[in-house]
C-alpha positions in Angstrom: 0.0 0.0 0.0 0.7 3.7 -0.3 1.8 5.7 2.0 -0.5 8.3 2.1 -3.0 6.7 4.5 -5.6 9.0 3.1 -5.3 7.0 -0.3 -8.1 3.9 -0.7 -9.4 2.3 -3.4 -6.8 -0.3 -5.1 -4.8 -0.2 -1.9 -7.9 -2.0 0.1 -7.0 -4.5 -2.1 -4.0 -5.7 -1.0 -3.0 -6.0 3.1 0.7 -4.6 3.5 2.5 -5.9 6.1 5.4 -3.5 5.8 3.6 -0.4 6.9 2.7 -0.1 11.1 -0.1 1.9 10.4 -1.8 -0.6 7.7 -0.9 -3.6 9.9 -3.3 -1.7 12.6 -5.6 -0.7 10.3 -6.0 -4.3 8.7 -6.1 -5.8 12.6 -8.8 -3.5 13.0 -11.1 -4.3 10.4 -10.5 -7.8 9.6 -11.1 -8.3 14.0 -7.6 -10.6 14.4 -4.5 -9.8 15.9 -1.3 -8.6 14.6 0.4 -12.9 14.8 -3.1 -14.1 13.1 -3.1 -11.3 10.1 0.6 -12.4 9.6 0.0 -15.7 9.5 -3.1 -15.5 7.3 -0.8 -13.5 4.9 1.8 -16.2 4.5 -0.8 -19.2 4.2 -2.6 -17.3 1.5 -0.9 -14.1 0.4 -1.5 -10.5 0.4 -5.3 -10.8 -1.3 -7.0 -9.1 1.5 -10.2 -11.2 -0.1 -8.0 -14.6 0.6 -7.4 -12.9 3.9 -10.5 -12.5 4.9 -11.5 -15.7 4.2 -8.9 -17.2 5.7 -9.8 -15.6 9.1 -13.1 -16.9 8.6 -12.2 -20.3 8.2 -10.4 -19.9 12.1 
């Protein structure tokens, strides 16, 4: 993602891991910690759709 956290659209795509204020920002919405977004991330890749789903799965 960009870092100008004003910026949406394609960047909601995507879950950044790289970025302190995304990584909050994803915990936040997606209602999983920090270890369980990482996690998600590396068993399905940044697709914050796969994410999602992932987490759903748990």
């Amino acid at each position: 993602m960009t870092d100008d956290r004003k910026k949406t659209g394609l960047d909601r795509k995507l879950v950044a891991l790289n970025e302190p204020h995304e990584v909050r920002s994803w915990t936040k919405s997606l209602s999983c910690t920090e270890a369980q977004l990482r996690e998600a991330v590396k068993a399905v890749g940044n697709s914050a759709e796969a994410v999602r789903l992932h987490l759903k799965k748990k």
